[in-house]
Structures are given as structure tokens and as C-alpha cells.
Steps between C-alpha positions, in 0.01 A plus 500: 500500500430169323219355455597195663539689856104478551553159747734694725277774562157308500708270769593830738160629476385142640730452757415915586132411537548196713764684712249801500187272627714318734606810679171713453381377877805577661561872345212669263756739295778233422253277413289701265868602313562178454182437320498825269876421431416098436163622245715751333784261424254245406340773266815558319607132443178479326615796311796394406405122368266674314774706325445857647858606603487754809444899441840604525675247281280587219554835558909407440449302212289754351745802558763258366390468184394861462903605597599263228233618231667877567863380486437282137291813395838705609771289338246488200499830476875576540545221239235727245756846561820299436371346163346875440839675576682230279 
């Protein structure tokens, strides 16, 4: 996720907490979703214009660059046997 994706989700979590208090009187459940859904989006917009990205993309980034630290460590090391074997 970019950074620059904060306004989208600060804007759903707005809309989500007016929908939420405008049907709160008619039915108590929908309405309280609404809310907890609109504060939680709200929650991560903040997030993300602050520059946090979300759990699970760090979690890929971080896994990437360990799978590519192995592979250079591999083809380094296969390059260290054929220069040995020469």
C-alpha cells in the first residue's frame, strides 16, 4: 500500500461513522458495525499518512528480502566452488 492511500480510507471510515450514527436508532447492531468499522478505517488512514504500512505487507516485504539474501548467499557460494574447482 502507498502512502498516498491514507485519504481513501480516512474518507470510508467517515462516511462509515455517519452511515453508522444515522442508522444506530433504527437497528442497534448495524449501527454499532458501522461505527467500529468507520473508527477502525479512520485509525488506519492515520496509520498509513503517517508511514506505517499494514502488518501483513511488512511481513511480505520483509520475507522478500530475506528469500533474496539466501539466493545471492547461494549463487555466491556456487560462484566460490567453481573458482575452487578451477
Amino acid at each position: 500500500m502507498r502512502q498516498s492511500s491514507w485519504k481513501f480510507f480516512v474518507g470510508i471510515g467517515i462516511l462509515l461513522i455517519v452511515a453508522g450514527a444515522y442508522v444506530y436508532p433504527l437497528d442497534d447492531v448495524i449501527g454499532v458495525i458501522g461505527l467500529l468499522f468507520g473508527v477502525y478505517n479512520v485509525y488506519k488512514g492515520i496509520q498509513l499518512a503517517r508511514g506505517k504500512q499494514p502488518y501483513l505487507i511488512r511481513k511480505q516485504k520483509e520475507s522478500l528480502q530475506r528469500n533474496e539474501e539466501k539466493l545471492k548467499n547461494q549463487l555466491n557460494q556456487s560462484d566460490q566452488q567453481k573458482n575452487k574447482d578451477k
